[in-house]
N, C-alpha and C positions, 0 to 999 in steps of 0.2 A: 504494500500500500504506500507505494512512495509521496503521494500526497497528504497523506496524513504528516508523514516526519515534518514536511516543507509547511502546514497548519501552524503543527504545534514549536516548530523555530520561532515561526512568524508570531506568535500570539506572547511567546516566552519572551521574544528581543521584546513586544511591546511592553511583556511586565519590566522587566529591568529599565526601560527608559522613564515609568509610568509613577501617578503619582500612587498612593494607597488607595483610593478610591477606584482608580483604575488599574487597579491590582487584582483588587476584591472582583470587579466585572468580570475580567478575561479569567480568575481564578474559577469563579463561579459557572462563567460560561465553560470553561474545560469541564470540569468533575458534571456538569450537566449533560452535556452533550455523549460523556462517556458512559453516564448511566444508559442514555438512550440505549447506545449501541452496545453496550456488556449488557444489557439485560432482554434483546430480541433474541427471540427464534424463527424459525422460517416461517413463512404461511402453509407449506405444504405438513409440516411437524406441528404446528398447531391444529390444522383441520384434520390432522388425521390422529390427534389426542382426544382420545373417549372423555377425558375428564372436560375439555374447551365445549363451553356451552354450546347448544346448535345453533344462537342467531351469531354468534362470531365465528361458525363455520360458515354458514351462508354469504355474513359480512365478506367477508376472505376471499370466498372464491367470486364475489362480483367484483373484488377488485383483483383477481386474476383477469379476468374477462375484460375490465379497463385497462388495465396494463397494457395489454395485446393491442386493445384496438388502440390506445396512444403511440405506440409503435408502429401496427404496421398500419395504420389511416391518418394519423396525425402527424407523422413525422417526429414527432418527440420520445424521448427517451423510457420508454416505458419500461424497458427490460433491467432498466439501472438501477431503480429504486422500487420503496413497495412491496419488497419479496419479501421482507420479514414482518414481525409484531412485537410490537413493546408494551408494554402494562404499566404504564408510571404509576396505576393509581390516586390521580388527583385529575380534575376536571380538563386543563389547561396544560401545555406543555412549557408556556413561558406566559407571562404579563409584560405588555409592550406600555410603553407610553409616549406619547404627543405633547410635546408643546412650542407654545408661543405667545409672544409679548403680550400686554394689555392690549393695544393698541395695532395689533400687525398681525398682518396671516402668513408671515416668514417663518419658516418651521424652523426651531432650534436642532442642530445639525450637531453629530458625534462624530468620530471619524474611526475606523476600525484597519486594521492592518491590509486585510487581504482584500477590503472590497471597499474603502474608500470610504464618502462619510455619508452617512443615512440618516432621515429624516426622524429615526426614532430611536428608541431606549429599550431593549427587552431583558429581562430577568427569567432567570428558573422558579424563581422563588417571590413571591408575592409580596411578601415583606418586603423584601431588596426594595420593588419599583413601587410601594406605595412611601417608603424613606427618602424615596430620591423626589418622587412627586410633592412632597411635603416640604423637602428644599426646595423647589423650585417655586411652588408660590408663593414662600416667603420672600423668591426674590423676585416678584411680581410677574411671575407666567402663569399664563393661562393656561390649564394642565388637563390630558383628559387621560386617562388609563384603562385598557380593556385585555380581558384573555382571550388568548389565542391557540387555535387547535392544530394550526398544523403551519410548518415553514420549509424551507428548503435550505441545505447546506449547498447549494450549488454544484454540485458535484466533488466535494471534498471526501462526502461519503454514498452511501449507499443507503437514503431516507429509509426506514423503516415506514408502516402502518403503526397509528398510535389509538391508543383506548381513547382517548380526547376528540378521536372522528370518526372509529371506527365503523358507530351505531350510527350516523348519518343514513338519511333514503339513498339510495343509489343517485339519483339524479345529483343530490348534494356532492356525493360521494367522487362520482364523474368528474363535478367541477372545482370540487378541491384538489384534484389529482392531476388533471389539465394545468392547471394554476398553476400547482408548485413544479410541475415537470416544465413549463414554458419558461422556468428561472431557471432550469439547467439545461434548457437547449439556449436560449440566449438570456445575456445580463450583460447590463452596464456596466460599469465601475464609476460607482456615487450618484447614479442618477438613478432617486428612488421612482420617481413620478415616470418616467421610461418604463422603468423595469414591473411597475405594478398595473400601469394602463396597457402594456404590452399582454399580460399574464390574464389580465380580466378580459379582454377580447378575444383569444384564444380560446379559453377556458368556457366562454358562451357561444362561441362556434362550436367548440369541440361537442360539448353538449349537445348540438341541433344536431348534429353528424350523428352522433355515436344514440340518439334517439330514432334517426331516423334511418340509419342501417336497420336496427332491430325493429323498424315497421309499429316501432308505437307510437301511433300518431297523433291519438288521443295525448299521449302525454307531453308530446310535443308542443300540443297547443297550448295545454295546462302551462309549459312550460314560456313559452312566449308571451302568453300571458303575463309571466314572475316577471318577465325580463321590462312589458310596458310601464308595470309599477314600480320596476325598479328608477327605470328612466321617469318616471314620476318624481319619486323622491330624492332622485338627483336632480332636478332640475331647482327645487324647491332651494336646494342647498345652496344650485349656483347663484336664484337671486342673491339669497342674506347672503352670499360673501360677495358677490357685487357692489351691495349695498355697506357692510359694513366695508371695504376699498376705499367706494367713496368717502365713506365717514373719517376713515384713519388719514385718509391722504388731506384731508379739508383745514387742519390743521386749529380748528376750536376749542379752546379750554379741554381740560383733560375731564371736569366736571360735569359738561356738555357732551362731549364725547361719549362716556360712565353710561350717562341716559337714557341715550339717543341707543347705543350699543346695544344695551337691554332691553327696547323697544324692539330694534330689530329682530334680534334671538325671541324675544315671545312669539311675534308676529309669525317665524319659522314655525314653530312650536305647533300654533292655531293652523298652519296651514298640514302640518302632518299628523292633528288633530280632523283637519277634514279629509284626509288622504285616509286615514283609517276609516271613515264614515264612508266613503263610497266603497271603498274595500271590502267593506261587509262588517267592521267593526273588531276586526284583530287587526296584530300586528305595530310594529312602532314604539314599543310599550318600551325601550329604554330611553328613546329616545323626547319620550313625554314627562317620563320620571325623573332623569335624570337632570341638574342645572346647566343646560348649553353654554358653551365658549368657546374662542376659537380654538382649543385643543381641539375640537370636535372636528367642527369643520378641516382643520387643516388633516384630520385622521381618514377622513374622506376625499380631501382633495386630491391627495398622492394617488390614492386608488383609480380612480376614474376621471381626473383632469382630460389628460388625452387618449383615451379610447376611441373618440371618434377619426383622431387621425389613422390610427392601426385597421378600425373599421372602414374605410376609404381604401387604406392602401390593401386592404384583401379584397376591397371588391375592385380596384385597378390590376389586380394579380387574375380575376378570374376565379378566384379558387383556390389556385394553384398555390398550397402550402409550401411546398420548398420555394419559390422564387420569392413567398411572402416574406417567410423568415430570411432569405439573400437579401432583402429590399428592406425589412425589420433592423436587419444587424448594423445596416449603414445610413441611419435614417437618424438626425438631429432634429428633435423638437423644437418648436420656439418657445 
């Protein structure tokens, strides 16, 4: 595994330069990542243990079945990762977090050895990143913190299957799998907003594809559906960060600002208040509860900022997956 040694060089020169704080990260992120991987077994070893309940045999083998079709229909890497199973036993495999100023939708950026600087903060450990969130609005950021079921090592290793998504529907299952496999056929270096609009476009092709090879069409619709209302409640987002742009750029009392800011974020609020009413009355429900701020926003904006460019450039492709990802890998955002 000669990338592994070339990992843990890289993560070790960064402890030796680093301060304790970023000791404790990279310390953390190692013995985390190693749990992962000292505590899989195969998928075929797990489905074929009488004691592994039957809906995590089932689980298993529909992600046998995606693996293949990411492979040989998607062009990505499906045969790399996936093959095994991990049981961390706790919900989440890391807690990320978001932040950014009072005043600005400028995501606070880290920088990391092997892959440059990211938009976000993730822990093994829950405690770690609600410690760190708790520094950070005392020095006035605006902070949002969520778990997370599943990531990509980029091909450092060979991603396991995690209890954190394993119980996913299939459909979910699909598009989580898509996702993390589209950051190890391609990825930036430091450009999260690339790398995450790239992965989400993919990921809801893959999906249509891989529904409509196996002729459920019904589900299909069901599923395009998901996808109108998703494009609903992005859209809602893009107003309030339009609106709050203008607000931060206008440059009015920081007390006026406070206000007016809070206005906005309700006004979001009431309108995915009415997003759930035509919806049929689910759905939304962290995002009603929870106090909005631009952590929020900016935790979304990485995700689906430019998807519609990737979405353009597959319908200029035709189709045609390999020339997309040839035409993906050399493509600069604005």
């Amino acid at each position: 595994m000669p990338r592994f040694s070339t990992f843990v060089f890289s993560v070790f020169a960064a402890l030796a330069l680093s301060s304790c704080q970023t000791v404790h990260f990279y310390g953390q992120a190692v013995s985390g990542q190693y749990e992962i991987l000292a505590r899989s077994r195969s998928n075929k070893v797990v489905m074929a243990d009488p004691a592994s309940p039957p809906l995590l045999r089932r689980q298993l083998a529909s992600i046998e079945e995606i693996r293949g079709f990411a492979s040989d229909q998607l062009l990505l890497p499906g045969d790399e990762s996936y093959g095994r199973y991990t049981d961390l036993g706790r919900p989440h495999v890391v807690w990320v977090l978001y932040a950014a100023p009072e005043f600005s939708l400028e995501p606070k950026t880290w920088f990391y050895p092997a892959i440059g600087e990211m938009d976000y903060r993730g822990y093994f450990h829950e405690d770690d990143t609600t410690a760190l969130a708790s520094q950070l609005r005392n020095e006035g950021y605006d902070v949002y913190v969520g778990g997370v079921d599943a990531y990509s090592t980029l091909g450092w290793f060979h991603d396991p299957v995690l209890n954190t998504f394993v119980d996913y529907p299939d459909i979910d299952l699909a598009e989580t799998l898509f996702h993390e496999l589209t950051h190890r056929k391609v990825f930036h270096r430091g450009d999260t907003v690339f790398n995450e609009s790239l992965a989400n476009a993919v990921a809801e092709e893959g999906v249509k594809r891989w529904l409509k090879f196996h002729g459920r069409d019904a589900d299909l619709r069901k599923y395009e559906g998901r996808l109108v209302r998703r494009r609903e409640f992005y859209h809602e987002i893009d107003i309030a960060r339009a609106n709050l742009k203008t607000l931060y750029a206008s440059g009015q009392p920081a007390s006026v600002m406070r206000s007016r800011k809070a206005a906005i974020l309700e006004k979001l609020r009431d309108q995915f208040r009415e997003l759930r009413r035509r919806w049929g009355g689910h759905g939304l429900e962290s995002w009603l509860e929870e106090d909005l701020n631009n952590g929020h926003i900016v935790s979304l904006d990485l995700y689906f900022q430019q998807m519609p460019v990737f979405e353009k450039l597959l319908a200029e492709c035709n189709g045609d997956l390999k020339l997309f990802f040839k035409k993906a890998d050399c493509l600069k955002l604005p």
